[in-house]
C-alpha positions in Angstrom: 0.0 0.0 0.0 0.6 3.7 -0.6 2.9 4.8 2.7 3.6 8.9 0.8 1.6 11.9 0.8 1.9 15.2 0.6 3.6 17.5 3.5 1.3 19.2 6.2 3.9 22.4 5.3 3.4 22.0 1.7 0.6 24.0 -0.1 -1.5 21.6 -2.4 -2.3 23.6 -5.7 -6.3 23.8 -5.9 -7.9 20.7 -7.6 -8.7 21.2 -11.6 -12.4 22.1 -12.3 -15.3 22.6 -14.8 -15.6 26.3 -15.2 -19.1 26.7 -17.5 -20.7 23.1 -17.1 -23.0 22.7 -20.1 -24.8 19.0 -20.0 -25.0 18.0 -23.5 -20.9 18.2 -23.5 -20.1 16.9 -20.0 -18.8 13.1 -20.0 -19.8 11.6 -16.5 -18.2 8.6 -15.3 -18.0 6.5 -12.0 -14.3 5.6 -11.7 -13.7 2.3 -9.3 -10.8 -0.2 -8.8 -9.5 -3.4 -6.8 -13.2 -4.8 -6.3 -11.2 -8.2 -5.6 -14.8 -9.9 -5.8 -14.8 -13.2 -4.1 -12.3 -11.9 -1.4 -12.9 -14.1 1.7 -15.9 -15.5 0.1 -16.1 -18.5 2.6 -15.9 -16.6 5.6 -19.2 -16.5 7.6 -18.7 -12.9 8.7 -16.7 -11.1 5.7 -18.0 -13.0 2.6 -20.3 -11.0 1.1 -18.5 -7.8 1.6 -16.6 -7.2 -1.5 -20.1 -8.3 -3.5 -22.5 -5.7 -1.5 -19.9 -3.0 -1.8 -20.1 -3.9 -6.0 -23.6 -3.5 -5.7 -23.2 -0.1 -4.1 -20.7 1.0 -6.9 -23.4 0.1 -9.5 -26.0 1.9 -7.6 -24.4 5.2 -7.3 -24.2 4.6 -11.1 -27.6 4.7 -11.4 -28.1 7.8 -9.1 -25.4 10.1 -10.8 -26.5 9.2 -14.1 -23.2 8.5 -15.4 -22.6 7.7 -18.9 -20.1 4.4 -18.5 -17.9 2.8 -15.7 -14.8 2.8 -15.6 -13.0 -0.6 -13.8 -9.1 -0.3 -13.7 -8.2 -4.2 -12.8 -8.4 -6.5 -9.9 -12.5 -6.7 -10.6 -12.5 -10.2 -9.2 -9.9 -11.3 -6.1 -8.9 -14.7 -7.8 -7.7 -15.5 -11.3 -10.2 -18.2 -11.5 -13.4 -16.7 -9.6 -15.6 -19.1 -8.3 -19.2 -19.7 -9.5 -20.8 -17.9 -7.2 -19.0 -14.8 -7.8 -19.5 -15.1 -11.3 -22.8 -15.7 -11.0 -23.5 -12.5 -8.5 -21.3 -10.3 -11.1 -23.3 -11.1 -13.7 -26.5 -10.9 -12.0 -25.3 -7.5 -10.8 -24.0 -6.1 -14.2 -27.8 -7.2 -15.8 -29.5 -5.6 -13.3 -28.1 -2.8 -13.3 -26.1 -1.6 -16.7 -28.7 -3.5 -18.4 -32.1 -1.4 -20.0 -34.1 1.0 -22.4 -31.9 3.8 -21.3 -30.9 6.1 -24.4 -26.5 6.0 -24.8 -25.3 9.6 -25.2 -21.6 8.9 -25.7 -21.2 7.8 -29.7 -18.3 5.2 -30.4 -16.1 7.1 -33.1 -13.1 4.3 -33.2 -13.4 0.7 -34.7 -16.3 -1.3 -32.7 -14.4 -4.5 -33.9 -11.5 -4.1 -32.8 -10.7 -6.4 -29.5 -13.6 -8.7 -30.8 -13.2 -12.0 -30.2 -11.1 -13.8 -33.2 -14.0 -16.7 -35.3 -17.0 -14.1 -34.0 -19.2 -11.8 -35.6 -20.3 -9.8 -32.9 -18.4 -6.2 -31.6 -16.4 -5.7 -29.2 -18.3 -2.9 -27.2 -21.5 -4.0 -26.2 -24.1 -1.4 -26.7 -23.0 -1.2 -30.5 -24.6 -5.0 -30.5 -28.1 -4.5 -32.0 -29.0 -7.6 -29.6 -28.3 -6.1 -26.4 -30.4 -2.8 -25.0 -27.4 -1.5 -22.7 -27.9 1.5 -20.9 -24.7 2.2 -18.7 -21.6 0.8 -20.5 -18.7 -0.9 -18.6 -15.2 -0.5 -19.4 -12.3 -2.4 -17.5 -8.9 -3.9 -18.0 -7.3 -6.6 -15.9 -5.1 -6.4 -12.6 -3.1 -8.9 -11.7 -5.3 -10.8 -9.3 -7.9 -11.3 -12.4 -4.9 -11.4 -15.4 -4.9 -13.6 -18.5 -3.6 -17.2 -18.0 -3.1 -20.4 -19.9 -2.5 -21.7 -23.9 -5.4 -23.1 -24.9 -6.9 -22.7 -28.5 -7.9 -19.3 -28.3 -5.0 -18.1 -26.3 -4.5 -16.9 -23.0 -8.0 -15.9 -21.0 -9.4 -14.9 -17.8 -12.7 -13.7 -16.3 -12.8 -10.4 -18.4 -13.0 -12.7 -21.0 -16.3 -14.7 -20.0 -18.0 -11.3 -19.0 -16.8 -10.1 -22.6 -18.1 -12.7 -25.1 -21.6 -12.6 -22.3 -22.1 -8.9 -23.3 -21.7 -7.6 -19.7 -18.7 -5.4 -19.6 -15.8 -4.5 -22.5 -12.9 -5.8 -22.0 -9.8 -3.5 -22.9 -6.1 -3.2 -22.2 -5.5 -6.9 -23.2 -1.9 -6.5 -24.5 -0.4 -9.3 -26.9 3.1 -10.6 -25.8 5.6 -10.7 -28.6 5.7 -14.3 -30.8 9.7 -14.4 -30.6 13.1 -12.9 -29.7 12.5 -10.4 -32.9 9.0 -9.1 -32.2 9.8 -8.9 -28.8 13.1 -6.3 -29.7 11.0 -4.3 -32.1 6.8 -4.3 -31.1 7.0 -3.1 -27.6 3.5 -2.4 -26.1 1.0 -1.0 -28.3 -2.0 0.7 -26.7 -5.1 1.1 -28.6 -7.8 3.7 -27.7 -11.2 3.4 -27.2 -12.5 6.9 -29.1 -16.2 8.2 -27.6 -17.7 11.6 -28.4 -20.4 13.4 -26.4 -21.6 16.5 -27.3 -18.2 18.7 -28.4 -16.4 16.4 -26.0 -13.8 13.7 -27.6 -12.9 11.6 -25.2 -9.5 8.8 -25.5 -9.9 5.7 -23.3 -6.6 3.9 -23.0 -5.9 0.7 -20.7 -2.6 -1.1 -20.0 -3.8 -4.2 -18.1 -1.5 -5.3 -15.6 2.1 -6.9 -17.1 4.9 -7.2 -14.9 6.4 -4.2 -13.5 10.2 -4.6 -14.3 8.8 -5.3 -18.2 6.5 -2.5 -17.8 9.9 -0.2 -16.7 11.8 -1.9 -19.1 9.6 -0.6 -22.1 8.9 2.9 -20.9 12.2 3.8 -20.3 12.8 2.1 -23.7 10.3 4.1 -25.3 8.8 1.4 -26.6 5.1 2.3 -25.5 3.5 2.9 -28.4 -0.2 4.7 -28.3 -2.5 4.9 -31.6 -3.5 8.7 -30.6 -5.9 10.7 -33.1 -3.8 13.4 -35.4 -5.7 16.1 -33.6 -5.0 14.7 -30.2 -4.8 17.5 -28.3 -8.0 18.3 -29.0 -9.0 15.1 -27.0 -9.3 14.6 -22.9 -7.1 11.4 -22.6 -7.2 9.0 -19.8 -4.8 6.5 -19.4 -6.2 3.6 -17.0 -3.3 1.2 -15.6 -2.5 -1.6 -12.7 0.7 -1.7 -11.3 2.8 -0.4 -8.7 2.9 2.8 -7.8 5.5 2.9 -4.3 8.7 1.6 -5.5 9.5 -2.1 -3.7 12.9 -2.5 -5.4 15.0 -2.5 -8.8 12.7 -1.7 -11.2 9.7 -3.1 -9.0 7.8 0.0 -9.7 6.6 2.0 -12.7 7.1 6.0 -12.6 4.8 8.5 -12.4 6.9 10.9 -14.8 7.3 8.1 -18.1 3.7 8.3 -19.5 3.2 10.5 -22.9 2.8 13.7 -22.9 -0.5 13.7 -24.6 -2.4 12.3 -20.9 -4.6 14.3 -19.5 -5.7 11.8 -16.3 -4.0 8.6 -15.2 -6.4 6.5 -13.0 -4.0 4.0 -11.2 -5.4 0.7 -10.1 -3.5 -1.2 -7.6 -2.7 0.7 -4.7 -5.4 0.1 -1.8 -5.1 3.3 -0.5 -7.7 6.4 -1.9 -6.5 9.2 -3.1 -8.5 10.3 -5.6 -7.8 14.2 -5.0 -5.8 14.7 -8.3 -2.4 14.9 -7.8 0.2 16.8 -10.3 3.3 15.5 -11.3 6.0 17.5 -11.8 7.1 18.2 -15.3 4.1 17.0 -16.5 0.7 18.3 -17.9 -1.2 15.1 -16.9 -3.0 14.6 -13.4 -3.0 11.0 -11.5 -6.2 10.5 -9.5 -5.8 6.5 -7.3 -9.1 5.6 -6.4 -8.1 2.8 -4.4 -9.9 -0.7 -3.7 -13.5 -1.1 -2.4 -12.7 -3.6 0.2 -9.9 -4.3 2.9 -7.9 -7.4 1.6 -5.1 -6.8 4.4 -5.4 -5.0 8.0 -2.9 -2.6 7.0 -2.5 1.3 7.3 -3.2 2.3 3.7 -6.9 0.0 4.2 -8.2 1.6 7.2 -8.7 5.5 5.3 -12.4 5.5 4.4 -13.3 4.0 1.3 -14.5 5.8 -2.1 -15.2 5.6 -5.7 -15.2 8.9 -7.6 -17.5 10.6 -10.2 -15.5 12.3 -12.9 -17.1 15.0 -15.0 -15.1 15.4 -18.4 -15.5 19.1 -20.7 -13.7 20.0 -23.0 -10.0 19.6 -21.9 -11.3 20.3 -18.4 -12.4 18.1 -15.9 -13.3 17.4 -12.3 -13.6 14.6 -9.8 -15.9 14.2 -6.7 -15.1 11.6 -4.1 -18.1 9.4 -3.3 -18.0 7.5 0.1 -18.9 4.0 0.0 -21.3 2.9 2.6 -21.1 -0.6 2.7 -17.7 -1.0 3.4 -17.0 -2.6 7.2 -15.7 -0.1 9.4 -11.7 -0.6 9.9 -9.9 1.0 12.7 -5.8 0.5 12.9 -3.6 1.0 16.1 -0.5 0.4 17.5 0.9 0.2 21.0 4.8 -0.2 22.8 4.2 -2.2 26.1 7.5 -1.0 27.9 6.1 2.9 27.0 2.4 1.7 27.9 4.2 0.5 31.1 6.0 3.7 32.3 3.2 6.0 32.1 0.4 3.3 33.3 1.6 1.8 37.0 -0.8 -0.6 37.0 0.5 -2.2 33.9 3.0 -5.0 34.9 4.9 -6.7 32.4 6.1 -9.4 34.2 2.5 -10.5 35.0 1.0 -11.8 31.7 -2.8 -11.5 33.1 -2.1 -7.6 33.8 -1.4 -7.7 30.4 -4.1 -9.2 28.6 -6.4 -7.3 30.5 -5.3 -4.2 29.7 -4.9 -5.2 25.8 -8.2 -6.2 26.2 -9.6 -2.7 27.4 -7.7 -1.3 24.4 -9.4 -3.3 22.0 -12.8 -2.5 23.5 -12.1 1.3 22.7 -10.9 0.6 19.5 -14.3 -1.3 19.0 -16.2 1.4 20.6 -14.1 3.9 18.3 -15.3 1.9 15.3 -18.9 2.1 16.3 -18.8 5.7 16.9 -17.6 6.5 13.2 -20.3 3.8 12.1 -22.7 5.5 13.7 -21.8 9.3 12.5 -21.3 8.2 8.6 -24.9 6.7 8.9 -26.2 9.8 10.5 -24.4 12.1 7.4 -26.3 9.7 5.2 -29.8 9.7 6.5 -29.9 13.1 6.8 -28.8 13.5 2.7 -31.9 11.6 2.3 -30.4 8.0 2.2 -31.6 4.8 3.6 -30.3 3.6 7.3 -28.0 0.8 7.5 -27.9 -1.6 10.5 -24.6 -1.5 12.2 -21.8 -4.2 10.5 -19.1 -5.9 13.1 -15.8 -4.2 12.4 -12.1 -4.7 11.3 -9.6 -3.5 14.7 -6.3 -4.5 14.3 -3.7 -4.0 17.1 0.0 -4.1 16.9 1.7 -4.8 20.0 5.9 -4.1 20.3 6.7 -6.8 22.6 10.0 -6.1 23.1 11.5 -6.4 25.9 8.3 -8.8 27.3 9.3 -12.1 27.7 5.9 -13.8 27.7 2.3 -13.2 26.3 -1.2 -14.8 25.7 -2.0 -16.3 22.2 -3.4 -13.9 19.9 -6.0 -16.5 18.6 -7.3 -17.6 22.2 -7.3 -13.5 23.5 -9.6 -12.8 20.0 -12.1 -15.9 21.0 -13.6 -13.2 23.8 -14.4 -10.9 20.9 -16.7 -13.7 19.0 -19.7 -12.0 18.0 -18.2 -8.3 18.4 -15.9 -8.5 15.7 -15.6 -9.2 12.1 -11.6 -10.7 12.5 -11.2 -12.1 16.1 -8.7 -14.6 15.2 -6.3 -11.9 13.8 -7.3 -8.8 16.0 -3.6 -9.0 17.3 -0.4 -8.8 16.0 2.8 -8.5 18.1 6.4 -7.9 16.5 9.6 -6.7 18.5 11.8 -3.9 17.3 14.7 -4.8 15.0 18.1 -4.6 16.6 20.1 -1.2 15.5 22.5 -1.6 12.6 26.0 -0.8 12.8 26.8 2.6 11.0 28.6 1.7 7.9 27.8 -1.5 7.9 26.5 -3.3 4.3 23.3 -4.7 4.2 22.7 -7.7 1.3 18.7 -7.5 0.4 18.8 -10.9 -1.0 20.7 -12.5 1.8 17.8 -14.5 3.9 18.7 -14.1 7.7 16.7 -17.4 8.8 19.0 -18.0 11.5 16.7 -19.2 14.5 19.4 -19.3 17.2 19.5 -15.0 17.0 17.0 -14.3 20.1 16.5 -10.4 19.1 14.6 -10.9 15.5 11.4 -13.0 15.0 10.3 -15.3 12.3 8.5 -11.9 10.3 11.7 -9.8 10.2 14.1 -12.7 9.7 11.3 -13.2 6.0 11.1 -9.5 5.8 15.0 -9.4 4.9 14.8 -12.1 1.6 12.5 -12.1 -1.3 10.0 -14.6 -1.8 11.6 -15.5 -5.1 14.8 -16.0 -3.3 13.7 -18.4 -0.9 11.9 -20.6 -3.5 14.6 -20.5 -5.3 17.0 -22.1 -3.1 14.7 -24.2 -1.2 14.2 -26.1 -4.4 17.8 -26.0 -5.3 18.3 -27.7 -1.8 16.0 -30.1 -2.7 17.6 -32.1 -5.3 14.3 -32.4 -7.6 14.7 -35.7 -10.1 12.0 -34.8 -12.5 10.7 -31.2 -12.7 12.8 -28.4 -13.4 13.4 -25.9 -10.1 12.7 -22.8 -12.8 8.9 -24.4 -13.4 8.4 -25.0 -10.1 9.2 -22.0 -8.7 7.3 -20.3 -11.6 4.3 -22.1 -10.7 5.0 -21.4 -6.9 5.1 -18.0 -7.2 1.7 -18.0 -9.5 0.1 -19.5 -6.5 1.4 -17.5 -4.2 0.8 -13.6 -6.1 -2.5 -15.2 -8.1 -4.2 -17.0 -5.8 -4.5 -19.6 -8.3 -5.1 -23.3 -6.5 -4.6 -25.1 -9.3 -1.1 -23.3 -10.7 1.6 -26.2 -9.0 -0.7 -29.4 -9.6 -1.2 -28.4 -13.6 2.7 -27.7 -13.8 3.4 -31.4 -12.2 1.1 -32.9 -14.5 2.3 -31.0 -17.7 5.8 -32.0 -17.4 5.1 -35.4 -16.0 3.5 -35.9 -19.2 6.0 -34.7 -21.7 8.8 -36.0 -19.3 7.0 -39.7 -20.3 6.6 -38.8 -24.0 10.2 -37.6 -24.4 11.4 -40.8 -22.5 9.0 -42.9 -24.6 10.1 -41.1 -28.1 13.5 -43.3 -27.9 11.8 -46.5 -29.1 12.3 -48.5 -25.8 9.9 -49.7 -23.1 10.7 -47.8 -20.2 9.3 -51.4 -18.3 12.8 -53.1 -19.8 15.0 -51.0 -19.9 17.7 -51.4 -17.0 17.0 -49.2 -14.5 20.5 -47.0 -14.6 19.8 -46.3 -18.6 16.5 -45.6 -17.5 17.3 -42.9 -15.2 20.6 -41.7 -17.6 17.5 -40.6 -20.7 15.6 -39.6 -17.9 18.1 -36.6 -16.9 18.8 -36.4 -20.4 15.4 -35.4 -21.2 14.8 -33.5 -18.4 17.7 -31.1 -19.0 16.6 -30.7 -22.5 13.3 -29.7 -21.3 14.7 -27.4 -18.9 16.8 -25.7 -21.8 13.9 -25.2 -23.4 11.7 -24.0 -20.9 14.5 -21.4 -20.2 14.6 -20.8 -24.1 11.1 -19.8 -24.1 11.4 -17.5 -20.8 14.1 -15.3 -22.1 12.4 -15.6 -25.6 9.0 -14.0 -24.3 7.3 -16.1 -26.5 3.2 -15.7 -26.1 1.4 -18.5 -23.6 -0.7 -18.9 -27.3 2.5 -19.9 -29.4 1.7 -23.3 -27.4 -0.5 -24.9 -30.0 1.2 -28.2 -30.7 0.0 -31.6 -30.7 0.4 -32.6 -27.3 -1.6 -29.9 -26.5 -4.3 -31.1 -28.0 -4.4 -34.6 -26.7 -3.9 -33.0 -22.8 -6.8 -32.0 -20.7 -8.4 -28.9 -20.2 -6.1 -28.7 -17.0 -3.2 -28.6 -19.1 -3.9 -25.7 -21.0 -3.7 -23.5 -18.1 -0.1 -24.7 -17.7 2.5 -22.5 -16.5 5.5 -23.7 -19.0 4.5 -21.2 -21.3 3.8 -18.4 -18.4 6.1 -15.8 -19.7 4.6 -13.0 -17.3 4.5 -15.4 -14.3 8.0 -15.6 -14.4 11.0 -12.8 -13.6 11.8 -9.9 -16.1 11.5 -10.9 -19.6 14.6 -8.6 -20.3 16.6 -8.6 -17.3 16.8 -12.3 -17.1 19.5 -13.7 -15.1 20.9 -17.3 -16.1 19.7 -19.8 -15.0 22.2 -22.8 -15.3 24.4 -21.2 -12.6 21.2 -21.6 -10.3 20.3 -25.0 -10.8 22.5 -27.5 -9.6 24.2 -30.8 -11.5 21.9 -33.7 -11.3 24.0 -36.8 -12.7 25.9 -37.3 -9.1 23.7 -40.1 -8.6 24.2 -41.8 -11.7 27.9 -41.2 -11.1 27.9 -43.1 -7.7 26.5 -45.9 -8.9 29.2 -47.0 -11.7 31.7 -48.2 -9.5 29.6 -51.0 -8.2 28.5 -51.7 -11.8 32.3 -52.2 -12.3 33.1 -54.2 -9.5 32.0 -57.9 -10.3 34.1 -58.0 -13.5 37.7 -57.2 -11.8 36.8 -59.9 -9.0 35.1 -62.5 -11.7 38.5 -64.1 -12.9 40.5 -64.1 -9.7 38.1 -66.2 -8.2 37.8 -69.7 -9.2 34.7 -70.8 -7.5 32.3 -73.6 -8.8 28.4 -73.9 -9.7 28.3 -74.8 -5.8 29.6 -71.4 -4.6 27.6 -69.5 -7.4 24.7 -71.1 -5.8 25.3 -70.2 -1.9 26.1 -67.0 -3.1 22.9 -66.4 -4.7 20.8 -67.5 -1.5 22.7 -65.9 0.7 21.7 -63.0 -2.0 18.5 -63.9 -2.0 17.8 -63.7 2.0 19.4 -60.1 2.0 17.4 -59.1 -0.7 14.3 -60.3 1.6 15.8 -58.8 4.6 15.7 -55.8 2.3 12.5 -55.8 1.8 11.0 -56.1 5.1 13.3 -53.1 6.0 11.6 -51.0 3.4 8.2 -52.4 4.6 8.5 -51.0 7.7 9.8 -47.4 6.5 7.6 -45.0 5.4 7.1 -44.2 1.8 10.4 -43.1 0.4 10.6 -46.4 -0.9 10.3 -45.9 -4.6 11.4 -42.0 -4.7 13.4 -42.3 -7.5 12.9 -41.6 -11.3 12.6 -44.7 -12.8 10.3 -45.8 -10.5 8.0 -42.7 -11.0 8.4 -43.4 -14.5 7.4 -47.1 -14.2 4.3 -46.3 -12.4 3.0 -43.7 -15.2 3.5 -46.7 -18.2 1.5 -49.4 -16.0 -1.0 -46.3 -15.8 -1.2 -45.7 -19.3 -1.7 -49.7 -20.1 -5.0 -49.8 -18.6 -4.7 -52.6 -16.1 -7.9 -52.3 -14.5 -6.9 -54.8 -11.2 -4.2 -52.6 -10.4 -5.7 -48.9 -10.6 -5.5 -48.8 -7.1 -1.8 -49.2 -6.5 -0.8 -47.5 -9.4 -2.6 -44.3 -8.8 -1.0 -44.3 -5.1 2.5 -45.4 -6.6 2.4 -42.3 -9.1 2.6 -39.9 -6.6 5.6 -37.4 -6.7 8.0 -37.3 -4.2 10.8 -34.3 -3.7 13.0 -36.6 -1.3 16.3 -37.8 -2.7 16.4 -41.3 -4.1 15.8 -44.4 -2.1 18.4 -46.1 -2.3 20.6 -47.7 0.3 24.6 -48.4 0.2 23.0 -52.5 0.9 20.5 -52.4 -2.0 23.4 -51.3 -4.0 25.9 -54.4 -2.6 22.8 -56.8 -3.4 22.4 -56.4 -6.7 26.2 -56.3 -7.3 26.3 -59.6 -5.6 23.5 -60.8 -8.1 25.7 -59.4 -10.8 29.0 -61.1 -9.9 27.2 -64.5 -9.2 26.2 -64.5 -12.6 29.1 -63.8 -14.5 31.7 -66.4 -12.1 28.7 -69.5 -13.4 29.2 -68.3 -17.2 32.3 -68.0 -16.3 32.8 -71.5 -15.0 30.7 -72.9 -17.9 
């Protein structure tokens, strides 16, 4: 969230205005972002908040008599939304953008353009003679709600659906480059959406959400290209986008000063936190106005300011924007507290006792609730007496952070919230406690990327040990660490990190399945059955494939080839699973310009192939020293034999790890593929995918040697 704002000292330059407001020229429009629909949707208290605050959105619609919404990203919280919110949405957007009311604003630029590819119907709405559309909806995608997958018709999301239903127009969808050439010479190109009303031209451009070090990348390229009119200045532009706007590291942020000189308004999606007074930015004509979201996705400072969406009113080159609060919106009150200050200037506050201190952290949060109700309370007052409805009192949102340090022992934050059941809306989270970070030595260097996830260093908790590494980082070498036989640790931390910023459930379990399968297919493309083949060739074409499909999944990475170039023909025999795979997940992954290498990252595989040879070795130097008979062959082999079964029971009795390793994995997918139907059972548990290292034992190893040499001394004494 948004943590800058403007000095108290400095003076704010008066917000821009309509001087002579003429109706038949004014453009109105209700400007909203982060809905993040679906947000907590099975929570008993919280579920239906970011749905009844949509409804609200669309309401005040209605009352202003505004001629088109304006969404800019993160519309649903998920990028695969549930049913149910799908179904509400577009119950909600019939409702109420559907009907016999007359459009005003005329569509001067190509209605086809953005239409879905095989289809002959346009790609804004109300220009469809079989839809009567009386408030227009215009959004782009944020990166909750993005475009994922390589099926047949390319890469898709939720937009998408609402699209091709007639419910809202999708815009902003950008195309990623095809290949290492279009990607050095096509850039981003940004097409407008052109509407007239009255003498007013007004240019509608979206940027959905890409990733922000490609998005710095191609504006300090100048490689953003936008299809303006020849007369644009005589047009009110408005650029909408999703990305960050507070810088979180190296080119983690896009800034405010690269946009053309041709904007008028930017409307930044994103950030949580509403400001939608415009701002000015220095050396620029353009203004940025941040609505922020409609509903608290994270107990944090920039969430608990009062929630709005704003009505712009467009004239001319002129414009002005009016801050509408949001009613429906649980009230959210944020504080923070230092126990050893608490303690000096309240006596009867003893930190050594830990009752003393849970009861006064208890009377805190029973003023913060009281606090809450009080501003409930005097917002619904404002509104009743503007002639709105009254609204029954909603539980709210208190967070409390606690600085421990320097306490040695407190209550657990879940059991303390259990006395709040039924007076809260979070009572399981209505605590936080963190201890101050120890001071830093002047001069000395600190190392971003270094994770400090030492646990023996009593002064720093788990949160600031994690605060001091990227995410990316510790995926990175936690799969490194682990040795993986069969995926790639690029993939999987591709696919990690997709479930982790997406919310998408099903991102890791459609990457293990993907590459599972063209593991098998590239193993079964050299003509031999996998079931007898021995099993140390079998695992030698096993890394051999596998590093060829690592090269190539880091081929396409740096490439930034589209997720739609993926139209082979193993696509077309896979599930529908598969085509949301994240091989081809070029924006899931890091920078597609700044891309470090990879192969110094992952580590060499073909150790354990390497161990293994000398015991290959071993029975031919000892075969023709030995003279021994058919007799001694034979002992041998029993003796062989009962080690082998003393083997077995050994890995009866240990848990799982038993057949870890690739070939075994391997083995399990052919019998799958064979259709045996008396042993679906065991083969489906077999199948499963381990990330332990092999199996195998130094004894297993000395058995089958044993075998081995027994056989070659009898051929040798026949």
């Amino acid at each position: 969230m948004s943590d800058y704002a403007q000095s108290e000292h400095e003076v704010a330059p008066p917000p821009p205005t309509i001087r002579n407001a003429f109706a038949d020229d004014t453009i109105r429009i209700m400007l909203a972002t982060d809905n993040h629909i679906g947000y907590l949707e099975r929570d008993p208290i919280r579920g239906q908040d970011s749905i009844n605050t949509f409804r609200e959105i669309l309401q005040l619609a209605v009352k202003h008599d505004v001629d088109l919404i304006l969404l800019a990203g993160d519309l649903f919280h998920e990028n695969r939304p549930s049913r149910d919110c799908l179904y509400q949405v577009m119950a909600l957007l019939r409702e109420y953008t559907l009907g016999d009311r007359p459009i005003q604003i005329e569509l001067l630029s190509d209605a086809n353009d953005g239409k879905a590819s095989g289809y002959s119907f346009p790609a804004v709405n109300y220009e469809d003679p079989n839809f009567n559309v009386a408030i227009p909806v215009f959004s782009i995608h944020g990166n909750h709600d993005d475009p994922q997958g390589a099926g047949p018709e390319g890469a898709l999301c939720a937009l998408d659906m609402l699209s091709v239903s007639g419910m809202i127009n999708y815009m902003g969808k950008i195309d990623l480059p095809m290949g290492e050439g279009d990607a050095q010479n096509s850039g981003i190109a940004i097409r407008p959406v052109l509407l007239r009303k009255g003498n007013t031209r007004l240019g509608l451009y979206g940027v959905g959400n890409v990733k922000d070090q490609r998005m710095h990348f191609e504006l300090r390229s100048n490689r953003v290209r936008m299809f303006m009119p020849r007369d644009k200045d005589e047009w009110f532009n408005v650029l909408l986008l999703h990305q960050n706007r507070v810088p979180h590291g190296p080119q983690q942020s896009v800034p405010e000063g690269m946009f053309d000189d041709s904007i008028d308004l930017v409307v930044w999606g994103h950030e949580h936190d509403c400001r939608i007074v415009p701002e000015p930015v220095a050396g620029k004509k353009y203004y940025i106005t941040q609505p922020g979201s409609s509903v608290a996705t994270s107990l944090a400072e920039g969430e608990s300011v009062e929630k709005h969406v704003a009505l712009l009113k467009i004239q001319g080159k002129e414009f002005e924007l009016t801050p509408l609060p949001l009613r429906t919106v649980r009230p959210f009150v944020l504080d923070e507290m230092h126990l050893m200050e608490e303690a000096e200037l309240n006596e009867s506050l003893n930190l050594e006792d830990r009752h003393s201190i849970t009861k006064y952290l208890k009377n805190r949060v029973e003023a913060l609730i009281a606090k809450a109700n009080s501003e409930w309370d005097a917002r619904n007052a404002k509104a009743v007496k503007e002639g709105d409805d009254e609204l029954s009192r909603m539980l709210p949102i208190v967070r409390l952070k606690v600085d421990t340090t320097g306490v040695s022992e407190m209550q657990n934050p879940v059991r303390f919230g259990q006395e709040f059941q039924g007076r809260l809306a979070n009572p399981r989270d209505v605590l936080i406690f963190h201890r101050a970070r120890a001071a830093t030595r002047k001069g000395a260097k600190i190392v971003a990327d270094k994770p400090e996830l030492s646990i023996d260093d009593p002064g720093m908790t788990t949160a600031e040990k994690l605060s001091r590494v990227r995410v990316q980082t510790l995926v990175r070498e936690y799969l490194a660490a682990q040795e993986l036989q069969l995926l790639g640790e690029t993939g999987m931390s591709d696919a990690i990190e997709t479930f982790v910023d997406k919310d998408d459930v099903h991102a890791i379990q459609n990457h293990v399945n993907v590459a599972l399968k063209s593991l098998m297919k590239g193993v079964q493309a050299n003509g031999k059955n996998p079931e007898e083949m021995d099993e140390d060739d079998l695992d030698d074409i096993v890394g051999q494939v596998r590093e060829k499909h690592i090269k190539e999944y880091d081929d396409k990475r740096q490439e930034g080839r589209s997720k739609s170039k993926g139209k082979s023909k193993s696509t077309n025999e896979e599930s529908d699973a598969s085509m949301d795979s994240m091989m081809l997940d070029v924006d899931a992954a890091a920078s597609d310009f700044d891309e470090p290498d990879s192969d110094e990252q992952r580590p060499k595989k073909k150790s354990a192939t390497s161990a293994r040879a000398p015991a290959k070795k071993a029975p031919a130097k000892k075969a023709p020293a030995k003279g021994r008979s058919k007799k001694k062959a034979a002992d041998s082999e029993e003796e062989e034999e009962q080690d082998d079964d003393d083997e077995k029971e050994e890995e009866e009795e240990a848990p799982k790890p038993k057949r870890t390793n690739r070939a075994a994995v391997l083995r399990c997918a052919c019998q799958t593929s064979k259709k045996a139907p008396a042993k679906r059972s065991t083969t489906s548990k077999q199948s499963t995918l381990s990330f332990t290292p092999s199996g195998r034992t130094a004894r297993a190893a000395a058995s089958r040697a044993t075998k081995k040499m027994a056989k070659a001394v009898e051929l040798d004494s026949d």
